[in-house]
C-alpha positions as CSV (number, residue, x, y, z in Angstrom):
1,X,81.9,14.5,87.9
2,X,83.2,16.0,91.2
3,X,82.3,19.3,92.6
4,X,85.8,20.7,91.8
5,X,86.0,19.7,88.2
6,X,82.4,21.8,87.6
7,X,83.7,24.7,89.3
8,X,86.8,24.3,86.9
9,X,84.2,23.9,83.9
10,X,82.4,27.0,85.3
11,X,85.6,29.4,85.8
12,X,86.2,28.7,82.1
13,X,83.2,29.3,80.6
14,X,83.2,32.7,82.9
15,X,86.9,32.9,81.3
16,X,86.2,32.7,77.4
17,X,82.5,35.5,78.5
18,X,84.6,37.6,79.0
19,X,86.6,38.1,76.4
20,X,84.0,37.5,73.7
21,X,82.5,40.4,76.1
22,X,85.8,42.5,75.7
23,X,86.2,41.7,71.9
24,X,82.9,42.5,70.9
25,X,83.4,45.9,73.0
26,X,86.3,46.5,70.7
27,X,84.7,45.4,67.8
28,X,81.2,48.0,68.9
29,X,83.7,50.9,69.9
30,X,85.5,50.8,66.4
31,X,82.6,51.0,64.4
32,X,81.0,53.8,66.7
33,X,84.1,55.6,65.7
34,X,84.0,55.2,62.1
35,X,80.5,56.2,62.4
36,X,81.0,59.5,64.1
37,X,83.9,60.5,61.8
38,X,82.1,59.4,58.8
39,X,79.5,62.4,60.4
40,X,81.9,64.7,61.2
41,X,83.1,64.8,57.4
42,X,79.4,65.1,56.0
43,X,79.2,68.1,58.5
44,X,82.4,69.2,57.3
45,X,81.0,69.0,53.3
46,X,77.4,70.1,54.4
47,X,79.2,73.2,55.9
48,X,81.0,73.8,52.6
49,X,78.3,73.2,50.2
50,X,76.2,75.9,52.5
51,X,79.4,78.5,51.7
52,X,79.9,78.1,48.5
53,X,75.7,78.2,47.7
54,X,76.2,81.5,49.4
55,X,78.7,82.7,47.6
56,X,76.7,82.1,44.4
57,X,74.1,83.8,45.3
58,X,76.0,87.2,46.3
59,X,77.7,86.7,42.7
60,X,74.2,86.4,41.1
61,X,73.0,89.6,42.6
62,X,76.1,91.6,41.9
63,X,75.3,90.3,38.2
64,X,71.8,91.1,38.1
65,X,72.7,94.9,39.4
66,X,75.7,95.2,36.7
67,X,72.7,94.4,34.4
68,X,70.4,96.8,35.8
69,X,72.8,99.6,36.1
70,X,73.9,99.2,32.4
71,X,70.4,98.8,31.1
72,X,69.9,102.6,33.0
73,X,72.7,103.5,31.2
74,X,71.3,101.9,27.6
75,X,68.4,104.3,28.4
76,X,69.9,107.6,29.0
77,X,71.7,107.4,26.1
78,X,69.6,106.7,23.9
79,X,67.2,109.9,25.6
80,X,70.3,112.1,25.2
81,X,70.3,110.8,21.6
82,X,66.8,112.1,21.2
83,X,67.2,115.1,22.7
84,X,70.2,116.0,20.0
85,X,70.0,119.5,18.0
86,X,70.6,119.4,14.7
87,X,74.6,121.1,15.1
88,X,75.0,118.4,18.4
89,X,74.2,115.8,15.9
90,X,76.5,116.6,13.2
91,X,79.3,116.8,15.7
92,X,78.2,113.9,17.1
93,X,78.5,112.4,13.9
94,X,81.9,114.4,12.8
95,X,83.2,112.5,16.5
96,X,81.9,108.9,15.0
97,X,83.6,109.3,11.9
98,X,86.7,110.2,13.8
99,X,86.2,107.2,15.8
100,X,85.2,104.9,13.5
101,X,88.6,105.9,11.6
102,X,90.9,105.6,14.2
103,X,89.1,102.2,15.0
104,X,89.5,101.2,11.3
105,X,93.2,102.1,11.6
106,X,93.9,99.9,14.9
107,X,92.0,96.6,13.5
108,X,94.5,97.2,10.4
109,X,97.5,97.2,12.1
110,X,96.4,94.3,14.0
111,X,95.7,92.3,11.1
112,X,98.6,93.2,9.3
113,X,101.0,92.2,12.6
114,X,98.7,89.5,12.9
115,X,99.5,88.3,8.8
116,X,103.1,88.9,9.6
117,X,103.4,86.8,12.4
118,X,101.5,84.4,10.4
119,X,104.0,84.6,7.2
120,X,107.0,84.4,9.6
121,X,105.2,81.3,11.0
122,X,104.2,79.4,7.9
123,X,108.4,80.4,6.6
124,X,108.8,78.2,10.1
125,X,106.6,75.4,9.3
126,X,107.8,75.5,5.7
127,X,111.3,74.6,6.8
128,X,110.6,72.7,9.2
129,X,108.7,70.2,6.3
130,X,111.5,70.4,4.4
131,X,114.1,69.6,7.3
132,X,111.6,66.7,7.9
133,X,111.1,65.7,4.5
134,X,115.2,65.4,4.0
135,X,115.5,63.8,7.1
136,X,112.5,61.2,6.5
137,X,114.2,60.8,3.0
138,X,117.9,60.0,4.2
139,X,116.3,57.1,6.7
140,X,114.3,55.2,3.9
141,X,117.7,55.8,1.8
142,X,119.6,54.3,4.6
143,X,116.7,51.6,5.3
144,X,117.4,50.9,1.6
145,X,121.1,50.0,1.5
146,X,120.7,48.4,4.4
147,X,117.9,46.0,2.9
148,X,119.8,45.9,-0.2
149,X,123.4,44.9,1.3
150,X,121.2,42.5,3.4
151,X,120.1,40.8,0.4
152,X,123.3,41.1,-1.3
153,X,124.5,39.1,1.5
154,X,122.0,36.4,1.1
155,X,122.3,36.0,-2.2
156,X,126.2,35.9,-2.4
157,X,126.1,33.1,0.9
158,X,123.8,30.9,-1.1
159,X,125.5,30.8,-4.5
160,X,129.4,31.1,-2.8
161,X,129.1,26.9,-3.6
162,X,127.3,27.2,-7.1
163,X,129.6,27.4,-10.5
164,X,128.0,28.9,-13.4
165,X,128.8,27.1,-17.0
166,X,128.0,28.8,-20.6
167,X,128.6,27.2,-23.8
168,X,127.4,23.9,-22.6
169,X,125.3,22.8,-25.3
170,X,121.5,22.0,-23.7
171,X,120.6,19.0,-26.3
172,X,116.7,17.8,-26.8
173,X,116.0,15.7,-24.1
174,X,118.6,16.1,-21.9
175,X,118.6,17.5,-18.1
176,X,120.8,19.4,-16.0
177,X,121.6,16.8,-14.1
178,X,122.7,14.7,-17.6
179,X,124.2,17.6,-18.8
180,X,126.0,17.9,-15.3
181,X,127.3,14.5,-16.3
182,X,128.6,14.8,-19.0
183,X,130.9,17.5,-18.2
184,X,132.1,15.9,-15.2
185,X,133.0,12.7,-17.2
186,X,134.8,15.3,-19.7
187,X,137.0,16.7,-16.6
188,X,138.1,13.1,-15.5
189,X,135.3,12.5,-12.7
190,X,133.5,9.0,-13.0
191,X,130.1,9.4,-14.4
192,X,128.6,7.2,-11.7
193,X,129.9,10.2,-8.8
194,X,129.6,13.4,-9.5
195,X,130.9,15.9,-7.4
196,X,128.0,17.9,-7.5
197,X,124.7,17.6,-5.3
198,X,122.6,20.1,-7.3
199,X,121.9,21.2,-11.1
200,X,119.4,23.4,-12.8
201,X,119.8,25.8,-16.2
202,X,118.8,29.3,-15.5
203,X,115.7,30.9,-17.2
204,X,112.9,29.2,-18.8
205,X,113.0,29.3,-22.5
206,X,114.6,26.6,-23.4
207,X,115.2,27.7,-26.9
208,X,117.5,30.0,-25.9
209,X,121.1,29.4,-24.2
210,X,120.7,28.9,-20.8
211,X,123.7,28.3,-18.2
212,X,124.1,25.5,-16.2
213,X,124.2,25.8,-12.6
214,X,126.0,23.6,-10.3
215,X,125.8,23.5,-6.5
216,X,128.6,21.8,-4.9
217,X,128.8,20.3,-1.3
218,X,132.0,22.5,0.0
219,X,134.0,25.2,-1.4
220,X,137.0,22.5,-1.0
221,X,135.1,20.6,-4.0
222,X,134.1,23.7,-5.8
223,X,137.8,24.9,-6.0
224,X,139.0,22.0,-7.2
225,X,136.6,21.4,-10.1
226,X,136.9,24.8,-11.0
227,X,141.1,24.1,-11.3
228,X,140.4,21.7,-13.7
229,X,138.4,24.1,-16.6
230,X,142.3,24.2,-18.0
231,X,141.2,20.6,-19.7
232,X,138.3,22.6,-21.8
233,X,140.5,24.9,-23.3
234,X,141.9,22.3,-25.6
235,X,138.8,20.8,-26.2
236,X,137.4,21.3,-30.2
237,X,134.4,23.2,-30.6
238,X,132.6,26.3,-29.3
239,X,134.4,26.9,-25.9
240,X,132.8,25.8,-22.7
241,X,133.4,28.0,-19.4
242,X,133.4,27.8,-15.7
243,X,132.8,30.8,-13.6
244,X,131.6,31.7,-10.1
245,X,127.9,32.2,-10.0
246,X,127.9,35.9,-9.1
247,X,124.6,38.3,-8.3
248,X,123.7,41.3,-10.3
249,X,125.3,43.1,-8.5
250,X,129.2,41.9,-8.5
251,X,128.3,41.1,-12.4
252,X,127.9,44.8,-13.2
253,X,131.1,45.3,-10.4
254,X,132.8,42.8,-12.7
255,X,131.9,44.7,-15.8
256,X,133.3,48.2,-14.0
257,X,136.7,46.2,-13.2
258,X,137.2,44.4,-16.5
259,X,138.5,47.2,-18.2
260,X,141.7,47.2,-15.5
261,X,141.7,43.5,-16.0
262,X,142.5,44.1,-19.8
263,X,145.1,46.9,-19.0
264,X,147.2,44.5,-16.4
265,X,147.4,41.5,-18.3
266,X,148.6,43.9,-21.6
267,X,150.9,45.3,-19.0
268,X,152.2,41.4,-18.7
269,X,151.1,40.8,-15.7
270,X,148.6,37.8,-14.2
271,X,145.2,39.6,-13.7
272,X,141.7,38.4,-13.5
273,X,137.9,39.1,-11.5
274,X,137.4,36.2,-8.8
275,X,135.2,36.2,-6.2
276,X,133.9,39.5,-6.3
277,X,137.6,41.1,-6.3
278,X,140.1,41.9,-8.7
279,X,143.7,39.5,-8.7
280,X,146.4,40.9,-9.8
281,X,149.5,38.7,-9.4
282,X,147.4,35.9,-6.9
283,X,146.9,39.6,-4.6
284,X,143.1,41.0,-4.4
285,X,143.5,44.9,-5.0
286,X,140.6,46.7,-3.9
């Protein structure tokens, strides 16, 4: 290695000493002067601790005079109450009554303002309750319908495909889905395709009459075997019919409305209960 490239080596290394040198002055600089204001503030809270224990101490002796003094004062009294005649005494005593009257008198009238205010504040609170009671009330009411016409909902979405059938005889042995059958085959549908998907009798005694519930695949197919109940009425034998399959609900609506049902049709006109509504003329009134 030449002369010149150690020189160059040197000059470097003199180069990075220096400012390693520099940034460590930096670095020992900054932390001296986090030190000294990190004193200055304990001075600062030294000095303030130092007032304050002062100030304590002048508030203790003002207490322990107050004391003194009234303790003096606890003693002359009761030496002037010694030193009493008999006539002082008893107007001493005439001067208690009096005060201990007109003392009686103020704590009265404080209570009784005191028991007003508090009637006029429970008469507050009272209707307030009651305000909060009706309120509370008229939500779970609302909450209610709203459940209920929820439900309603649901239940008139999942039977809108069903039809309901009464009179159907349920024979020993058979099924719904037989039963379901044989109706069919009675309204002109082949035995071997039904045009229901779904069958089931409602209740579970079967010793009593049950209906016969069918669920059909579209309301297209529902409307169409309901068209055709005009085939039972000239069957023979206890009659057989086909209605929607409503909730209890649009059964007691049904029950309001039949008596208008009856009236129409006496009137001569084309009236009956269909999907909830009542059809007078092929036009729901509501």
């Amino acid at each position: 290695m030449s002369a010149t490239a150690k020189k160059d080596d040197l000059t470097k290394m003199e180069d990075k000493l220096t400012i390693a040198i520099k940034e460590n002055k930096k670095m020992v600089d900054s932390t001296i002067t986090a030190i000294i204001s990190r004193l200055s503030k304990l001075e600062k809270e030294v000095e303030t601790y130092h007032k304050e224990r002062e100030a304590w101490q002048k508030e203790k002796e003002e207490w322990a005079k107050e004391r003194a003094n009234m303790k003096e004062e606890l003693e002359l009294l009761k030496a002037s109450m010694v030193s009493l005649t008999p006539e002082e005494g008893e107007i001493n005593m005439n001067k208690t009554e009096a005060l201990k009257e007109e003392l009686t008198k103020s704590l009265t009238e404080s209570m009784e303002n005191k028991l007003e205010a508090t009637k006029e504040g429970w008469i507050d609170i009272v209707k307030k309750n009651i305000k909060k009671e009706a309120k509370e009330k008229a939500q779970k009411e609302e909450a209610l319908i709203v459940h209920t016409t929820i439900e309603e909902e649901k239940m008139r979405h999942a039977r809108r495909l069903n039809v309901r059938i009464t009179g159907l005889e349920e024979k020993e042995g058979s099924t719904p889905e037989s039963d379901g059958k044989t109706l069919c085959k009675i309204l002109g549908y082949k035995e071997e395709s039904p045009p229901f998907i779904k069958s089931w009798r409602t209740g579970r005694d079967p010793t009593k009459k049950r209906a016969l519930i069918l669920h059909f695949p579209s309301e297209d197919i529902r409307s169409t075997f309901l068209r055709k109940r005009v085939i039972l009425r000239a069957l023979d034998g206890p009659p057989i019919y086909l209605d929607d399959d409503l909730t209890p609900m649009q059964v007691a609506h049904r029950r309001a409305c039949m008596p208008r049902v009856h009236q129409v049709r006496k009137e001569g006109k084309k009236a009956s209960y269909r999907d909830g509504r009542v059809i007078i003329d092929g036009k729901a009134i509501p």
